[in-house]
N, C-alpha and C positions, 0 to 999 in steps of 0.2 A: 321210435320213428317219428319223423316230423308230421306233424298233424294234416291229414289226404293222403298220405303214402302209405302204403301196403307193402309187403316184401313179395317178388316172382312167387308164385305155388310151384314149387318143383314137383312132378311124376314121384309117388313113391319108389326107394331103391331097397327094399327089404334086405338084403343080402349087404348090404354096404349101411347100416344101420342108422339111416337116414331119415327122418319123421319131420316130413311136411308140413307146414302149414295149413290146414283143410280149409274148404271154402266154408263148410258147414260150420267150422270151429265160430268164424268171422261172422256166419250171419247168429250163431246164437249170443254172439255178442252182443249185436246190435238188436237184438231184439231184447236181450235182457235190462239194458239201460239205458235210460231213456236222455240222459243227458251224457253231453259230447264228452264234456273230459272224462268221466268213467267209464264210457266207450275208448278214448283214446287210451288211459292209462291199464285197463282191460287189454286190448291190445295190445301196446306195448311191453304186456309181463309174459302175455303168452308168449309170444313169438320169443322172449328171451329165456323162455321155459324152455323150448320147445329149440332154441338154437344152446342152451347146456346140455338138453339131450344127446344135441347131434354132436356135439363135441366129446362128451362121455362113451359117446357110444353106445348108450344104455336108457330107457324112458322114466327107469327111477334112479332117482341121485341126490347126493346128499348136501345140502349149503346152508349155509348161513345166510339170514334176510339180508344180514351188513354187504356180503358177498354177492346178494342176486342185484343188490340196489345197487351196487359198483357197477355190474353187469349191466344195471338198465341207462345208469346216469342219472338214478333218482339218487333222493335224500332216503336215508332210513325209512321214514313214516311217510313218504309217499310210496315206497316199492311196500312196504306191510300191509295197506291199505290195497292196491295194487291188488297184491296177492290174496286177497280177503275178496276181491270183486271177480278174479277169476274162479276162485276155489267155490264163490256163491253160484257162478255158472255153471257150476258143475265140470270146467275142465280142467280141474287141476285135484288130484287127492293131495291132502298136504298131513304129514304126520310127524307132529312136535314132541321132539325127543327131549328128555335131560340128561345132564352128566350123572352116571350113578354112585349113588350115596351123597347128593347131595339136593338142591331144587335149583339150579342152574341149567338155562335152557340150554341144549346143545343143538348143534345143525340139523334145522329140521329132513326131511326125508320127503322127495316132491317126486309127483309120477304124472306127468301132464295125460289127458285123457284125450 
């Protein structure tokens, strides 16, 4: 999102497996970082968390950082980073998988909170 812009908070639709943006999510944002662009990049990951859900259908789901940072319009290592600032806010559980049988990460597994 461009930097002052927020997206509508839509009414939850529980039945139509839609997950809001909470106002609550946004203030413990801003409360947890005190400088703007990890506020903004903070925001930016959730809501991109939080609009895979709504497209999944589903609040956990599985991707790839290469894939969320496509999704944000970041570079690699700014959506990792990204994702490291939301999952410190506690709104994001993040669980790093590997390919089995070998040490090759595979797409981690995200459950926005």
């Amino acid at each position: 999102l461009p930097p002052g812009k927020l997206p509508l908070i839509e009414p939850a639709k529980a039945h139509s497996g839609w997950f809001p943006v909470s106002e609550e999510a946004l203030r413990i944002i801003e409360r947890t970082f005190d400088r703007e662009g990890a506020r903004r990049k903070a925001k930016a990951c959730f809501i991109t968390l939080l609009r895979i859900a709504n497209l999944e259908g589903s609040i956990v789901f599985v991707r790839s950082i290469a894939q969320i940072a496509k999704d944000m319009s970041y570079g690699y290592s700014e959506a990792a980073r990204a994702l490291k600032l939301v999952q410190a806010a506690g709104l994001c559980a993040i669980e790093q998988r590997q390919v089995p049988g070998t040490k090759e990460l595979a797409p981690s597994q995200f459950q926005p909170c």
